[in-house]
C-alpha positions as CSV (number, residue, x, y, z in Angstrom):
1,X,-16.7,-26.0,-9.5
2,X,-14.9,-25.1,-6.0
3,X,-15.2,-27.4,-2.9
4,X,-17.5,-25.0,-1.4
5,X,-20.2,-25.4,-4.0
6,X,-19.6,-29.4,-4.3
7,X,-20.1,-29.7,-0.3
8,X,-23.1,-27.4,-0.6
9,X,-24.5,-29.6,-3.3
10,X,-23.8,-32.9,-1.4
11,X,-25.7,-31.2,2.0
12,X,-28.6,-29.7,0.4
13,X,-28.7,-33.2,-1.8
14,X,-29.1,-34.7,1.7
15,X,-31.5,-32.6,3.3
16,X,-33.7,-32.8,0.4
17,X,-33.7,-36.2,-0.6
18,X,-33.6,-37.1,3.5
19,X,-37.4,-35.1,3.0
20,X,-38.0,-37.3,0.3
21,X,-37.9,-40.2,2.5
22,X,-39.3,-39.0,5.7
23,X,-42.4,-37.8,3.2
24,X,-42.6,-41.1,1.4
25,X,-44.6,-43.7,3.4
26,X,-43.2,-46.7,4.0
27,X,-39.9,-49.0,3.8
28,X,-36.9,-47.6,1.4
29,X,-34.9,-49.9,0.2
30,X,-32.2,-47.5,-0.5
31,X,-29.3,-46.6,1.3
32,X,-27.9,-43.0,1.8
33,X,-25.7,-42.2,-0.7
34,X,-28.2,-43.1,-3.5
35,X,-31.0,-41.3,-1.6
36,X,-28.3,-38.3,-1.1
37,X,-27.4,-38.8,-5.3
38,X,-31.5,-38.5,-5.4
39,X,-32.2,-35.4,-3.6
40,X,-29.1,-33.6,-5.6
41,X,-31.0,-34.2,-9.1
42,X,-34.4,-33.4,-7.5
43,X,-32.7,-30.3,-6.1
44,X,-31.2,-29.4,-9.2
45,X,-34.6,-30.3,-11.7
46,X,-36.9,-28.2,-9.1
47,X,-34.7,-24.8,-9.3
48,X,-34.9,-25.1,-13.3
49,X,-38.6,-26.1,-12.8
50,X,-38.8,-22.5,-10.6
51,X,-36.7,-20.7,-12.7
52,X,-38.8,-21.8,-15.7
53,X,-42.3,-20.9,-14.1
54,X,-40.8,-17.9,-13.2
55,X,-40.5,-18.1,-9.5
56,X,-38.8,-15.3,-7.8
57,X,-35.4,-15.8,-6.3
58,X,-36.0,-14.1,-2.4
59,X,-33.2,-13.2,0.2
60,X,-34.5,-16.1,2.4
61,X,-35.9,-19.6,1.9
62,X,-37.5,-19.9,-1.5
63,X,-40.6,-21.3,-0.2
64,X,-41.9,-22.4,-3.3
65,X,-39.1,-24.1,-4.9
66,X,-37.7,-26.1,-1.9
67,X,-41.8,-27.8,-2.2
68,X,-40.9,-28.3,-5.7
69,X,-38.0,-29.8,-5.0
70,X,-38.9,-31.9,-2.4
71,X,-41.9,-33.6,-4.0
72,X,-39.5,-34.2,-6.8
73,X,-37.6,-36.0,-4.0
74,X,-40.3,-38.1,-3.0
75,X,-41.0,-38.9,-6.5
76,X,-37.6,-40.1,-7.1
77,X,-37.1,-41.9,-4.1
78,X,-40.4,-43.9,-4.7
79,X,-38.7,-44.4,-8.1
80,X,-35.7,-45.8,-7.1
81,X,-36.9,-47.7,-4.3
82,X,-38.8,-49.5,-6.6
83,X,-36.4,-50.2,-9.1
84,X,-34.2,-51.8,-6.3
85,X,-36.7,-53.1,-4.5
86,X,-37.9,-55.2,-7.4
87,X,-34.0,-56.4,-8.6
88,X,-33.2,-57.6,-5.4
89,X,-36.4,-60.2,-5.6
């Protein structure tokens, strides 16, 4: 792995799993770098998920994957939230 592709994994890992949040109603109880860590693996399961159905890669934004991944964002956030959420009762 170069720099390049770890700082593109750590900014698209933001923007997606900052979607997750904003799409996710309510109070998080999760701070950046765990919702950053989130939107990485929800970046990284949607494109296998796409690749899988057999979505086609295009020269601009892959419409249909970034949805994937972002609900997979909001799913994991909710996830997470919750799991911190409850430990810290």
């Amino acid at each position: 792995m170069t720099i390049e592709s770890i700082l593109g994994a750590i900014v698209i890992g933001a923007v997606i799993g900052a979607l997750g949040r904003l799409f996710l109603p309510g109070r998080q109880p999760i701070g950046w770098i765990l919702t950053i860590v989130v939107g990485i693996v929800a970046a990284l399961i949607g494109t296998a998920i796409a690749q899988v159905m057999g979505v086609e890669t295009t020269p601009g934004i892959d419409w249909i994957e970034l949805i994937m991944q972002v609900v997979l964002a909001v799913i994991g956030v909710g996830v997470v939230a919750g799991i911190r959420g409850r430990s810290r009762v």
